[in-house]
C-alpha positions, 0 to 999 in steps of 0.5 A, spaced: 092 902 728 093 900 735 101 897 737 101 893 743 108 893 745 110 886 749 106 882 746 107 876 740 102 875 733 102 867 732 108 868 727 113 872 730 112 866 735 112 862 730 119 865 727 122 866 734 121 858 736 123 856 729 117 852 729 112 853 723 107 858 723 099 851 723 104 847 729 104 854 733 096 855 732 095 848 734 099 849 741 095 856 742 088 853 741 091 847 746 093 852 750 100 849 751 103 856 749 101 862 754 096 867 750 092 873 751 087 876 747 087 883 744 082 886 740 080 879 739 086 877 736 091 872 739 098 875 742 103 871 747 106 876 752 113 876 751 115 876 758 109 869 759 113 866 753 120 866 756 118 864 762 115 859 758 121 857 756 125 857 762 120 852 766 124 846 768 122 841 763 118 835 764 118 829 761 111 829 759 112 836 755 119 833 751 114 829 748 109 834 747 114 838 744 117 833 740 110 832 737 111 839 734 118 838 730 118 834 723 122 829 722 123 827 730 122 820 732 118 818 738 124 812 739 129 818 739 125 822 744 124 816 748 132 815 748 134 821 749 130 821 755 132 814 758 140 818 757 139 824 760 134 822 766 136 826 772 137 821 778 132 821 784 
């Protein structure tokens, strides 16, 4: 068996995001997550997946993002980002 060190299987994604394992698969199959494939399994780099991180966040990506968290309502993000706008 092949290691492959630096690069993540969907559920250690999964784990580190504290998101469940079917939204990370659905973001991967959007392509909204960096992935590579390696003896045509999926893996995230490591290093693709914080730099991913550590974007400056958009508007556009909050919404995105929030569709993947249960329980988050669209009215809620929407005030969050009416709050936290930067001014330009």
């Amino acid at each position: 068996m092949k290691k492959f060190y630096g690069y993540l299987k969907p559920w250690e994604v999964s784990r580190y995001l504290g998101i469940r394992l079917e939204e990370v698969e659905k973001m991967l199959e959007r392509e909204e997550l960096p992935s590579t494939l390696i003896d045509g399994n999926v893996r995230v780099p490591w290093d693709k997946l914080e730099a991913w991180l550590d974007e400056e966040v958009n508007e556009s990506s909050i919404h995105q993002l929030s569709q993947h968290l249960k329980d988050v309502e669209h009215e809620d993000v929407a005030s969050f980002l009416s709050d936290h706008k930067n001014p330009t």
